[in-house]
PDB file with SEQRES, HELIX, SHEET and CRYST1 records, atoms N, CA, C and O in Angstrom:
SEQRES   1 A   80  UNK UNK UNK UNK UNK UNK UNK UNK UNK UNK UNK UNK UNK          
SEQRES   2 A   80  UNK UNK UNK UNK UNK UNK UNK UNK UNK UNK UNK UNK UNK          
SEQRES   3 A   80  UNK UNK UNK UNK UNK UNK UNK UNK UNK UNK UNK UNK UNK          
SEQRES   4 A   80  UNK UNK UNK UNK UNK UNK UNK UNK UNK UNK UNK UNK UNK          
SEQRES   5 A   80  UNK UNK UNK UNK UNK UNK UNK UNK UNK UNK UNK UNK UNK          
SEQRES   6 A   80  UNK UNK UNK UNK UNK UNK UNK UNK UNK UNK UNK UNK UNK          
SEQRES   7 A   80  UNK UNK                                                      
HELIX    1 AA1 UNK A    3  UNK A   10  1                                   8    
HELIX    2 AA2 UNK A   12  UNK A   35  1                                  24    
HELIX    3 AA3 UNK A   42  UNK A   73  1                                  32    
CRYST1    1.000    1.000    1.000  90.00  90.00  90.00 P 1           1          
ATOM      1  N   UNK A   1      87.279-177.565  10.336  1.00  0.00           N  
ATOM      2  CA  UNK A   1      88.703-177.874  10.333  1.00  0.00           C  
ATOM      3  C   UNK A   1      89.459-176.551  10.471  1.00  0.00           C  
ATOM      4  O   UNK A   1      89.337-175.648   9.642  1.00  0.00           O  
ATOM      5  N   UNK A   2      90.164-176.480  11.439  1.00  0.00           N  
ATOM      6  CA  UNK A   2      90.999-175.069  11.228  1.00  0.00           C  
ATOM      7  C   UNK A   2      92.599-175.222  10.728  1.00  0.00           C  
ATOM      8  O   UNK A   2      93.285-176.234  10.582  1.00  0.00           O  
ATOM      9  N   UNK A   3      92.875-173.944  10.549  1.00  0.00           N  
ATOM     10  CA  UNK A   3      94.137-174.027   9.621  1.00  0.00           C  
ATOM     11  C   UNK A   3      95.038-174.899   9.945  1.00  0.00           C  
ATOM     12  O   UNK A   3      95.130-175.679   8.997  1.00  0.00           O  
ATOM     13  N   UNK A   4      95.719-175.173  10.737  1.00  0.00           N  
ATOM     14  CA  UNK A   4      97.109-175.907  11.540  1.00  0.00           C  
ATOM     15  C   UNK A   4      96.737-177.519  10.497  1.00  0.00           C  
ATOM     16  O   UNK A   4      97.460-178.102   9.689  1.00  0.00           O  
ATOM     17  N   UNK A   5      95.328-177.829  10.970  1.00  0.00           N  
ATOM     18  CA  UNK A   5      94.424-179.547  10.452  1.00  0.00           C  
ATOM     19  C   UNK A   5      94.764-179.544   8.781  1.00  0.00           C  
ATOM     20  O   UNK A   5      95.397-180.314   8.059  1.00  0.00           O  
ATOM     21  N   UNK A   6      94.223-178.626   8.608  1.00  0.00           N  
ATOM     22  CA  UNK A   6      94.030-178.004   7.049  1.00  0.00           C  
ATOM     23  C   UNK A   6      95.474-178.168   6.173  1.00  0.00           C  
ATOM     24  O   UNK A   6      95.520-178.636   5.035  1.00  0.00           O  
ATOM     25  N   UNK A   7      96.521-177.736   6.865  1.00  0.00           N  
ATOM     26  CA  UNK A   7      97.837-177.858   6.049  1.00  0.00           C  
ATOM     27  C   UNK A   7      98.059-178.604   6.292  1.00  0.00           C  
ATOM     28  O   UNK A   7      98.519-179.193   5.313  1.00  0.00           O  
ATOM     29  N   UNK A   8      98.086-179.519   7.595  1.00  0.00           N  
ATOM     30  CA  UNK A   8      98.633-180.781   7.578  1.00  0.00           C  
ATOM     31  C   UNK A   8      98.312-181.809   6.948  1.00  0.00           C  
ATOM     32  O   UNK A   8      99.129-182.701   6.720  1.00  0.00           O  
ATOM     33  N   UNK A   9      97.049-181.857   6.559  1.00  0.00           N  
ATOM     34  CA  UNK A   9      96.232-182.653   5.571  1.00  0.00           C  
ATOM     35  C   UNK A   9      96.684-182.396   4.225  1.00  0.00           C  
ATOM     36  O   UNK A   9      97.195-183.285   3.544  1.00  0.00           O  
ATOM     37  N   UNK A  10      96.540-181.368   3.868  1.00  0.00           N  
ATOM     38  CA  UNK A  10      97.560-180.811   2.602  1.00  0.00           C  
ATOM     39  C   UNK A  10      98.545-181.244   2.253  1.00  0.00           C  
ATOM     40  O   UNK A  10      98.553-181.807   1.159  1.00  0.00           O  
ATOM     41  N   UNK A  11      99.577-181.173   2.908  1.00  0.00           N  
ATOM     42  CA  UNK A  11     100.591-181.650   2.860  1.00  0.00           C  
ATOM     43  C   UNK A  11     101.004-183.292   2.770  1.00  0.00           C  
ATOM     44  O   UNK A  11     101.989-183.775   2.213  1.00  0.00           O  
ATOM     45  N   UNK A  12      99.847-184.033   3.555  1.00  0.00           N  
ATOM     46  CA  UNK A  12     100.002-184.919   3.572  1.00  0.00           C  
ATOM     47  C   UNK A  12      99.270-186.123   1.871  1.00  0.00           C  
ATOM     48  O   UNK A  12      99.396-187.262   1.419  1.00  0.00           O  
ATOM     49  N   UNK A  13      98.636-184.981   1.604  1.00  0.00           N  
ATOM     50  CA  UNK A  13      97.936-185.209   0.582  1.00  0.00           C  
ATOM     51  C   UNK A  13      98.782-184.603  -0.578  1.00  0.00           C  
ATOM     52  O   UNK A  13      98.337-184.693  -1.722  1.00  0.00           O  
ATOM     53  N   UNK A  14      99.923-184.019  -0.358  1.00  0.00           N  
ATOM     54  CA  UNK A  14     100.616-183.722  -1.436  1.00  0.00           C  
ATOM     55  C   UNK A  14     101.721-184.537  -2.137  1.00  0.00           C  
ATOM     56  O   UNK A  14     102.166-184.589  -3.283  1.00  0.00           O  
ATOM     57  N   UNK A  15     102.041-185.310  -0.662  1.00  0.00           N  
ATOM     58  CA  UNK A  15     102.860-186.935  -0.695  1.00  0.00           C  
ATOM     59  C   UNK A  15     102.416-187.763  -1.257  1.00  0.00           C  
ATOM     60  O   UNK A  15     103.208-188.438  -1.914  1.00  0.00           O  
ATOM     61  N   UNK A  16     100.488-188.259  -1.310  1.00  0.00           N  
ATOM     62  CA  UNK A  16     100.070-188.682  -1.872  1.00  0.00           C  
ATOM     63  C   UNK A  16     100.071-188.636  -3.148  1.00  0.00           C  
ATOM     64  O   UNK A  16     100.276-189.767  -3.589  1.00  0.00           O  
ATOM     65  N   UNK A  17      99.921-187.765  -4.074  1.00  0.00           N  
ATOM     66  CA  UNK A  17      99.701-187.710  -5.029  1.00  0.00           C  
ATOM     67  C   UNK A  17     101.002-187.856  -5.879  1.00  0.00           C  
ATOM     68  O   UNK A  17     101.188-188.504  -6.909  1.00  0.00           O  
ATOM     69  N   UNK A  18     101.798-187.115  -5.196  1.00  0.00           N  
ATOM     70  CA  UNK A  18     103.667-187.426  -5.915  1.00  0.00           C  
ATOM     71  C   UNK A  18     103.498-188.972  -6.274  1.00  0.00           C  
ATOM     72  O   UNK A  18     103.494-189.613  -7.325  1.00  0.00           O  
ATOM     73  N   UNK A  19     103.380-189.235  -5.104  1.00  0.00           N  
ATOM     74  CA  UNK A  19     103.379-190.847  -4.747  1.00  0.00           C  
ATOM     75  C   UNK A  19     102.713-191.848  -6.356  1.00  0.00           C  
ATOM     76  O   UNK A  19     103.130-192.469  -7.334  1.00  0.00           O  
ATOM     77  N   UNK A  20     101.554-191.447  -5.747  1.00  0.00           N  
ATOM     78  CA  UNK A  20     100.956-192.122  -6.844  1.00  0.00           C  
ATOM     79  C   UNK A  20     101.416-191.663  -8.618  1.00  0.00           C  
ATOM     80  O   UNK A  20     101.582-192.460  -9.541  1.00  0.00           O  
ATOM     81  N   UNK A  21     101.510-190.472  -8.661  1.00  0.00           N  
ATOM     82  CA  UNK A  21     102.438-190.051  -9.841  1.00  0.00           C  
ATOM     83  C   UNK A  21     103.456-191.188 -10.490  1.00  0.00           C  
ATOM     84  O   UNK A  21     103.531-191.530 -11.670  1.00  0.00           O  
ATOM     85  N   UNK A  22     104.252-191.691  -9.301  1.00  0.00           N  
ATOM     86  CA  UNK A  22     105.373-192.539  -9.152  1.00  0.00           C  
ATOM     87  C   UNK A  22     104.881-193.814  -9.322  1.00  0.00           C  
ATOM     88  O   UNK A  22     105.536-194.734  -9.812  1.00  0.00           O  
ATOM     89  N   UNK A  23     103.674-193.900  -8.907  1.00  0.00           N  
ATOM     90  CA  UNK A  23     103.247-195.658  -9.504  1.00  0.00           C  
ATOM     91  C   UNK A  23     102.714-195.609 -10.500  1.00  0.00           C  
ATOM     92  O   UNK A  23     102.800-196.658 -11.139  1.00  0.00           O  
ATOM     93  N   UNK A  24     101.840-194.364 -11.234  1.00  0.00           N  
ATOM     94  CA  UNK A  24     101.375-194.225 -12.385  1.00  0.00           C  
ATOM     95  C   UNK A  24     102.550-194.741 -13.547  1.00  0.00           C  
ATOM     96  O   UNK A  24     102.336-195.492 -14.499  1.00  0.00           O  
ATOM     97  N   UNK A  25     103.143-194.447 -13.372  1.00  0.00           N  
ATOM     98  CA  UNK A  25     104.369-194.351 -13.975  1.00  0.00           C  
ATOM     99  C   UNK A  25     105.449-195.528 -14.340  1.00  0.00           C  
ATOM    100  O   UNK A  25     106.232-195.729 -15.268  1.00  0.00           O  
ATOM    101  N   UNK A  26     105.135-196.108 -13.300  1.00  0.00           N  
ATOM    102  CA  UNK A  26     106.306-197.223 -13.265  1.00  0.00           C  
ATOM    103  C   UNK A  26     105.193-198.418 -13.737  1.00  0.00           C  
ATOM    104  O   UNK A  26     105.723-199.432 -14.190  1.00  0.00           O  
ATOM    105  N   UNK A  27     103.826-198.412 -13.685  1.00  0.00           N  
ATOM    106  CA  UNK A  27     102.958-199.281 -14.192  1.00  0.00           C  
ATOM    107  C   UNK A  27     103.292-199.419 -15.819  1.00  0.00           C  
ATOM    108  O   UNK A  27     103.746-200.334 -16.505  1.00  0.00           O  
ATOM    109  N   UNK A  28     102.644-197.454 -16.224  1.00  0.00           N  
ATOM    110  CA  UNK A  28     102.914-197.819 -17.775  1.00  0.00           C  
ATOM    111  C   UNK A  28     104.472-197.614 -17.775  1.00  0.00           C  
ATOM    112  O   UNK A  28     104.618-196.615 -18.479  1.00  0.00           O  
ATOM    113  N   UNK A  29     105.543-197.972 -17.417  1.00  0.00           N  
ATOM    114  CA  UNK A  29     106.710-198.840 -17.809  1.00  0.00           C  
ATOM    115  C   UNK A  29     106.323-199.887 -17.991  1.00  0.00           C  
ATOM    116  O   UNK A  29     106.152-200.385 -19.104  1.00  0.00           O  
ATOM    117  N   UNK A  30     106.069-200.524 -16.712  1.00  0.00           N  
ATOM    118  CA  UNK A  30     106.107-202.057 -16.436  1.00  0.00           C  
ATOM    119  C   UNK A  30     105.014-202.807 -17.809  1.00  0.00           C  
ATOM    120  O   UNK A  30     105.245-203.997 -18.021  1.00  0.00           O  
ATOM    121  N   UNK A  31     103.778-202.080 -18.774  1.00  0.00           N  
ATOM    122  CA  UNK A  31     103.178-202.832 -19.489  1.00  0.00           C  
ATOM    123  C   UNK A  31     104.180-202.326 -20.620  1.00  0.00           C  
ATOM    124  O   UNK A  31     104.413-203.220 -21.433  1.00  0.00           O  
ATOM    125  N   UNK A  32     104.831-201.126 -20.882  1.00  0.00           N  
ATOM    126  CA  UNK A  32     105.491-201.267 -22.088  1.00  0.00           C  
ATOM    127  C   UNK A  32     106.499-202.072 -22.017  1.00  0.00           C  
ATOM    128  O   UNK A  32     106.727-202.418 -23.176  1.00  0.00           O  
ATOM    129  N   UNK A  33     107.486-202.737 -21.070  1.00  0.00           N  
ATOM    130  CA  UNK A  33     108.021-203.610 -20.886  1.00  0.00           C  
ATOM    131  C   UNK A  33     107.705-205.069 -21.731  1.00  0.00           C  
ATOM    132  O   UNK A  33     108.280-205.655 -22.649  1.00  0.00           O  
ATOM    133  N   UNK A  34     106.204-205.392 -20.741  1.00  0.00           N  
ATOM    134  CA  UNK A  34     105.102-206.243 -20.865  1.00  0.00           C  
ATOM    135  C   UNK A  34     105.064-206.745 -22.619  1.00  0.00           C  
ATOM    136  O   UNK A  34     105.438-207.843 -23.031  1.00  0.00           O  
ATOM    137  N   UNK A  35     104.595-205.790 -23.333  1.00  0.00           N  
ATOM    138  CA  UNK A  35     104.201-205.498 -24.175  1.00  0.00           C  
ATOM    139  C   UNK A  35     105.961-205.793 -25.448  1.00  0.00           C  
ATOM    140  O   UNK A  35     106.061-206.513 -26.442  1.00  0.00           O  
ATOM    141  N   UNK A  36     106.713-205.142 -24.976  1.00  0.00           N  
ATOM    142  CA  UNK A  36     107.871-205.399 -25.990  1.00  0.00           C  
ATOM    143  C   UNK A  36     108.527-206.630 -25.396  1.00  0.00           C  
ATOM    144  O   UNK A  36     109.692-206.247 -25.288  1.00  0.00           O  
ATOM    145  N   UNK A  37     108.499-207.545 -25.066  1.00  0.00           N  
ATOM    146  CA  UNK A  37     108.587-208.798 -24.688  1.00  0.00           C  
ATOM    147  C   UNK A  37     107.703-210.025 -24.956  1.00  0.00           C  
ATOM    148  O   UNK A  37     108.005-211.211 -25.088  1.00  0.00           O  
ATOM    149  N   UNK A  38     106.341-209.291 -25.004  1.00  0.00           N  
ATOM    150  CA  UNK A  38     105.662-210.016 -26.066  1.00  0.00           C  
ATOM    151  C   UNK A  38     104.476-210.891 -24.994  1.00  0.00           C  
ATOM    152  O   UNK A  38     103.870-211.852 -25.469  1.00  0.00           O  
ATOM    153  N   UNK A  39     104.212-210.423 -23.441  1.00  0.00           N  
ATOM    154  CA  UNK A  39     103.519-210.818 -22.816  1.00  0.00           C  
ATOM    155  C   UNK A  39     101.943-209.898 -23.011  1.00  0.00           C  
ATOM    156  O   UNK A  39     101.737-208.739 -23.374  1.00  0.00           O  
ATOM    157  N   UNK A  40     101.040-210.966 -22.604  1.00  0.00           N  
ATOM    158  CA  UNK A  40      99.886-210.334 -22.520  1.00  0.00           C  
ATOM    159  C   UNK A  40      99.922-209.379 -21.517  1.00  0.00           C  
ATOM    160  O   UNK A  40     100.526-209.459 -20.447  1.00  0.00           O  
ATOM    161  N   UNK A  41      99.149-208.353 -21.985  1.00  0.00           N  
ATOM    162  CA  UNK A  41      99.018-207.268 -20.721  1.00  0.00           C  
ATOM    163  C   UNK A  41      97.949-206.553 -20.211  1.00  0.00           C  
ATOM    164  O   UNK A  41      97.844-205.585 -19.457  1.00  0.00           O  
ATOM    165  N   UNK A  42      97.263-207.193 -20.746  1.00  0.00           N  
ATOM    166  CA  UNK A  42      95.702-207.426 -20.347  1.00  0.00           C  
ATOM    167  C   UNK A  42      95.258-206.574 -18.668  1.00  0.00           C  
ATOM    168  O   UNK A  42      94.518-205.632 -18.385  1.00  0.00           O  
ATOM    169  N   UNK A  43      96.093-207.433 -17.909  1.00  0.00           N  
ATOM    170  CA  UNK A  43      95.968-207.367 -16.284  1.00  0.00           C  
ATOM    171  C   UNK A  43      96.215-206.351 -15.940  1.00  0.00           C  
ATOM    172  O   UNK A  43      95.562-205.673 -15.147  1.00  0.00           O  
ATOM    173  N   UNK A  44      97.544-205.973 -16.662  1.00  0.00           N  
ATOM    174  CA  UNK A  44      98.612-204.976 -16.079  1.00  0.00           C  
ATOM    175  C   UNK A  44      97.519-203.264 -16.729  1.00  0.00           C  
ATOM    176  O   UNK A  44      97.309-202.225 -16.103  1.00  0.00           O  
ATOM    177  N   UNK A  45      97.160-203.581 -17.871  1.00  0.00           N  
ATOM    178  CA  UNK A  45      96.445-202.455 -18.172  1.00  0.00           C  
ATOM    179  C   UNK A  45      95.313-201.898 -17.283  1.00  0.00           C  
ATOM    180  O   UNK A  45      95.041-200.724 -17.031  1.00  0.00           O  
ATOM    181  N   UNK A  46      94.540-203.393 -16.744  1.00  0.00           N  
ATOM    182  CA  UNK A  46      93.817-202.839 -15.927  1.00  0.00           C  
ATOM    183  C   UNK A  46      93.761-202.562 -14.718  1.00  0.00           C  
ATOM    184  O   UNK A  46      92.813-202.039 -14.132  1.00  0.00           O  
ATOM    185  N   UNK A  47      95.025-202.979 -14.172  1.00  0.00           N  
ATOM    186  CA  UNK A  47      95.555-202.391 -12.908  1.00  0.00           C  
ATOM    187  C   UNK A  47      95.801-201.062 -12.725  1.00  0.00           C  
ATOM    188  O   UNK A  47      95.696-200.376 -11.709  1.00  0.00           O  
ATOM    189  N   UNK A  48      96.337-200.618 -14.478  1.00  0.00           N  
ATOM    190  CA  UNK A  48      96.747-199.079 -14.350  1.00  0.00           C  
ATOM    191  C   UNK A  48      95.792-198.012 -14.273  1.00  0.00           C  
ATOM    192  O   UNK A  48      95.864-196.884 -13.783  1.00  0.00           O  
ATOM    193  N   UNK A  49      94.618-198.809 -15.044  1.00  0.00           N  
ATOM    194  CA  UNK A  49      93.306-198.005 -15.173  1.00  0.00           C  
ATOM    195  C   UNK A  49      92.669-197.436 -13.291  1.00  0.00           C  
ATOM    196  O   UNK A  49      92.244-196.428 -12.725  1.00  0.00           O  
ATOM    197  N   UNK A  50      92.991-198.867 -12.989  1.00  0.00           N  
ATOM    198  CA  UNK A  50      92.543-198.685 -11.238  1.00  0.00           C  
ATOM    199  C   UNK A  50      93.031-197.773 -10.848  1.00  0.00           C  
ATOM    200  O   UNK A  50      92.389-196.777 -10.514  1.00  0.00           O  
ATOM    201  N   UNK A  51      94.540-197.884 -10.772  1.00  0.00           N  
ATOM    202  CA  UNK A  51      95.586-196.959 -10.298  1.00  0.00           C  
ATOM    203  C   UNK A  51      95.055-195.342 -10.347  1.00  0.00           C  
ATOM    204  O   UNK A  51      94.928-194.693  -9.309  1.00  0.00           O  
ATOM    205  N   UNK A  52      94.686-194.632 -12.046  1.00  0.00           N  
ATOM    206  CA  UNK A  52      94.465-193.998 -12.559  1.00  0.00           C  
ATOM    207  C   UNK A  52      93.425-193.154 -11.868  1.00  0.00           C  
ATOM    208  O   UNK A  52      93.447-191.954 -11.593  1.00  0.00           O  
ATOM    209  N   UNK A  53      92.436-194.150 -11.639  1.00  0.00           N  
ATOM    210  CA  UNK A  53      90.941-193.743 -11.050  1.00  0.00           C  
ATOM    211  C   UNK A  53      91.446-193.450  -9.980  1.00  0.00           C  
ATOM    212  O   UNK A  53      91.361-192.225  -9.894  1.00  0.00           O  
ATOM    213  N   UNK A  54      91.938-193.862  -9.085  1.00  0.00           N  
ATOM    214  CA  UNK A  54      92.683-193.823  -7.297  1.00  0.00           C  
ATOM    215  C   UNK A  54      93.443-192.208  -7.340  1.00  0.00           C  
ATOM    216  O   UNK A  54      93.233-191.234  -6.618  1.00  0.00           O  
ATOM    217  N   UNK A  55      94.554-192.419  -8.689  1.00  0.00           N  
ATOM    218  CA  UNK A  55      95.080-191.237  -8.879  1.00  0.00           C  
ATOM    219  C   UNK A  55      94.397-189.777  -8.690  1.00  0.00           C  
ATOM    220  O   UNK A  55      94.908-188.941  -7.945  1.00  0.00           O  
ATOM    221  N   UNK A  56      93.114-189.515  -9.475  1.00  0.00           N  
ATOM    222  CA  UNK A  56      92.563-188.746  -9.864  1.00  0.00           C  
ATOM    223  C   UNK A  56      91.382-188.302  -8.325  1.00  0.00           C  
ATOM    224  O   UNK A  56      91.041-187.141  -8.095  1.00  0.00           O  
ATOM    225  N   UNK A  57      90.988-189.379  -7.559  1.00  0.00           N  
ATOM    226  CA  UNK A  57      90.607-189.239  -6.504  1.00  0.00           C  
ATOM    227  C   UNK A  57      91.866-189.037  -5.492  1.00  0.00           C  
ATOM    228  O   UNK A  57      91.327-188.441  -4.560  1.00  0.00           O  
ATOM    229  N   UNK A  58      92.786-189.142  -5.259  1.00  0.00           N  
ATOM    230  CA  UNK A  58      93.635-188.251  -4.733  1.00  0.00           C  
ATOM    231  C   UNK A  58      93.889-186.487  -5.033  1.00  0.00           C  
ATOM    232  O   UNK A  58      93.828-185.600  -4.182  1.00  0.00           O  
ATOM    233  N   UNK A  59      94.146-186.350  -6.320  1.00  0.00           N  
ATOM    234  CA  UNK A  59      94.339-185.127  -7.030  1.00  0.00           C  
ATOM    235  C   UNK A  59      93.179-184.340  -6.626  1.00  0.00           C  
ATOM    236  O   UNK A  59      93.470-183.178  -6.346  1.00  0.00           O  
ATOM    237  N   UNK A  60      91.660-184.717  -6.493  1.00  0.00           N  
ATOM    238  CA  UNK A  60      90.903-184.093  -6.351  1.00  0.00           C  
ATOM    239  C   UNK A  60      90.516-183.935  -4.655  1.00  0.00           C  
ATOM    240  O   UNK A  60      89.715-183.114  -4.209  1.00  0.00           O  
ATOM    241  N   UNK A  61      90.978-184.527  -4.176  1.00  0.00           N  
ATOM    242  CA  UNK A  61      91.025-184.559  -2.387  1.00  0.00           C  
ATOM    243  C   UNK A  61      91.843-183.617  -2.196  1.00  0.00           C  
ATOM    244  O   UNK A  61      91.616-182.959  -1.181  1.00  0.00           O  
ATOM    245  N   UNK A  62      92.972-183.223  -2.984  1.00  0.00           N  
ATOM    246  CA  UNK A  62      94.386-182.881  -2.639  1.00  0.00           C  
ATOM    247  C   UNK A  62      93.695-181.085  -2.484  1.00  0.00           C  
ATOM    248  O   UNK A  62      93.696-180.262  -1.569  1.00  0.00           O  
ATOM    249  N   UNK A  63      93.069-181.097  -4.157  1.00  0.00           N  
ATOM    250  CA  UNK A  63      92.340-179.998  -4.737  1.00  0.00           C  
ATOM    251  C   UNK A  63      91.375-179.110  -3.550  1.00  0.00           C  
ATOM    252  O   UNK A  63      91.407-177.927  -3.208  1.00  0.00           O  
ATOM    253  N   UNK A  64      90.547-180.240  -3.126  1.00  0.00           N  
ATOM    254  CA  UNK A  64      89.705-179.687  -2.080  1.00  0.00           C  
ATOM    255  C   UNK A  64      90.620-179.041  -0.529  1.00  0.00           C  
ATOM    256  O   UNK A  64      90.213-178.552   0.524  1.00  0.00           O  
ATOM    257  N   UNK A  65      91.213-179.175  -0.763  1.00  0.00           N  
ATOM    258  CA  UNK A  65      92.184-179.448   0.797  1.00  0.00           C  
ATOM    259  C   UNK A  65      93.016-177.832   0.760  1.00  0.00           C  
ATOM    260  O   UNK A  65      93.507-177.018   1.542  1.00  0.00           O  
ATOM    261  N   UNK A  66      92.812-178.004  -0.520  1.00  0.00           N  
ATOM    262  CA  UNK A  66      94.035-176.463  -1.169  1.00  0.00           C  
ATOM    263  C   UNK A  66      92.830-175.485  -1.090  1.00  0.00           C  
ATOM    264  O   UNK A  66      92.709-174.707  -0.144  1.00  0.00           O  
ATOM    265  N   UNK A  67      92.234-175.530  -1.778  1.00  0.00           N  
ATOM    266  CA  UNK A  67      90.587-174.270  -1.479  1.00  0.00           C  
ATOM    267  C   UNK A  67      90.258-174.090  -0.279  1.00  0.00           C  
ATOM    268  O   UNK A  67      89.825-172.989   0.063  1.00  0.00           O  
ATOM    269  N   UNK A  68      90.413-175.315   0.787  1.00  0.00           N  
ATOM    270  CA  UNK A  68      89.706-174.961   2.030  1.00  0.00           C  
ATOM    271  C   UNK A  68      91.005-174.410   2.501  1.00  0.00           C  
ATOM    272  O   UNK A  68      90.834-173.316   3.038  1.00  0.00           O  
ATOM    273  N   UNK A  69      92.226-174.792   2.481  1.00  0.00           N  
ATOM    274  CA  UNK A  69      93.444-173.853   3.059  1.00  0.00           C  
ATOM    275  C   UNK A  69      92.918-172.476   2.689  1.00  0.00           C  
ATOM    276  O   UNK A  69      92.611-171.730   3.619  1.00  0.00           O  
ATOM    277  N   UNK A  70      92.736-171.926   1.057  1.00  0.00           N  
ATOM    278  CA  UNK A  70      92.658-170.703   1.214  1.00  0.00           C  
ATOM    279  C   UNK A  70      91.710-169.683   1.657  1.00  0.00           C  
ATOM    280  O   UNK A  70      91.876-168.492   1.921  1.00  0.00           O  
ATOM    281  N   UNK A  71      90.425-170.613   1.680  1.00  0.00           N  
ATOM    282  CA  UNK A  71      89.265-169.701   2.701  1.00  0.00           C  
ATOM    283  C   UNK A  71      89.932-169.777   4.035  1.00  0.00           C  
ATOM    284  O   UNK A  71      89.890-168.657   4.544  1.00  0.00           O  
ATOM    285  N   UNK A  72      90.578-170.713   4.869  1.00  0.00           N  
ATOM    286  CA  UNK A  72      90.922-169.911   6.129  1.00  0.00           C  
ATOM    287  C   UNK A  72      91.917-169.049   5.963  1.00  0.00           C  
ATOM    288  O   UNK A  72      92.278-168.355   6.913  1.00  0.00           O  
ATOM    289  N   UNK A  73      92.329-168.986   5.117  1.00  0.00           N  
ATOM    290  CA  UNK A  73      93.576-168.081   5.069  1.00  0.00           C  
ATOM    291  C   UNK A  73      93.051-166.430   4.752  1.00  0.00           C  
ATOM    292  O   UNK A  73      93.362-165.371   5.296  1.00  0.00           O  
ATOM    293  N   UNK A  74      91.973-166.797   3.445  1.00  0.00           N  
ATOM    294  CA  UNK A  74      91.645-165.346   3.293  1.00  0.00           C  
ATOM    295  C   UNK A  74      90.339-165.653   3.218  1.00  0.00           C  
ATOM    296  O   UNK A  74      89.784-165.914   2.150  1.00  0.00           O  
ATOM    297  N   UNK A  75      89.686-165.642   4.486  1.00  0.00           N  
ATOM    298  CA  UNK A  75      87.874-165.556   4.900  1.00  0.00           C  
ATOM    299  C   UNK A  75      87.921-164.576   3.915  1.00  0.00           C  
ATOM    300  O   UNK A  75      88.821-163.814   3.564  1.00  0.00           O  
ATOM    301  N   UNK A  76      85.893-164.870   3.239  1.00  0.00           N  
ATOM    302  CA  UNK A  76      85.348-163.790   2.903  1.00  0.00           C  
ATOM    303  C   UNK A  76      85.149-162.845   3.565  1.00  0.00           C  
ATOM    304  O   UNK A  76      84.904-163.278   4.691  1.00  0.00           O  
ATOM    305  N   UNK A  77      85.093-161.653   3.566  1.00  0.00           N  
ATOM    306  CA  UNK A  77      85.177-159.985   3.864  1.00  0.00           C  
ATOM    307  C   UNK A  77      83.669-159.790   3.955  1.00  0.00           C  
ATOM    308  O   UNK A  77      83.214-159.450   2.863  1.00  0.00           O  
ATOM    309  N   UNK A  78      83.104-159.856   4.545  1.00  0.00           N  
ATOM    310  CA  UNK A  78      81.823-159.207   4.766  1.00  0.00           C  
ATOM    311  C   UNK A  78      81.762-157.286   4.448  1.00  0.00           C  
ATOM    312  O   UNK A  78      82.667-156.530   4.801  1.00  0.00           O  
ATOM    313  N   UNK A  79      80.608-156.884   3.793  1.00  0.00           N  
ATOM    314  CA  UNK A  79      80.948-155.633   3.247  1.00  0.00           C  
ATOM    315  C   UNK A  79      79.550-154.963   4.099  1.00  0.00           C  
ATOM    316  O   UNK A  79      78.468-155.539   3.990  1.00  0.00           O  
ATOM    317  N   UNK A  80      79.668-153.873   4.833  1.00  0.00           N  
ATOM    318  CA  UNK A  80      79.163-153.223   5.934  1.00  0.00           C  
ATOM    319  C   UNK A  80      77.704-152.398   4.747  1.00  0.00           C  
ATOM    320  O   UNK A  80      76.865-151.642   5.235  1.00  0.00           O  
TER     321      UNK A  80                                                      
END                                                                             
């Protein structure tokens, strides 16, 4: 992958993760909602758990994407 691929992926993977941040989020609203209203939330918990797992496999795609930006950016130096 060379650099130009590399940031664009980055970047695009940085949307992602905001993103999902933003549903993380509005889930555990939506069960504390759930929950002070007096509905089961059973479902909703384990939707968030999904979410969570999805989350964290983004974050770590995102992760990889950022390391490989910086080896093309600063190749190892070979020493003579």
């Amino acid at each position: 992958m060379n650099l130009v691929i590399a940031l664009d992926e980055l970047s695009k993977a940085r949307v992602i993760v905001a993103e999902g941040e933003g549903c993380v989020a509005e889930q555990r609203a939506m069960i504390d909602t759930l929950d002070r209203e007096g509905f089961d939330t059973l479902d909703a918990i384990l939707f968030l758990e999904h979410l969570e797992e999805m989350q964290e496999a983004y974050v770590a795609h995102r992760d990889r994407l950022e390391r490989q930006v910086m080896v093309l950016v600063r190749p190892a130096t070979t020493e003579d």
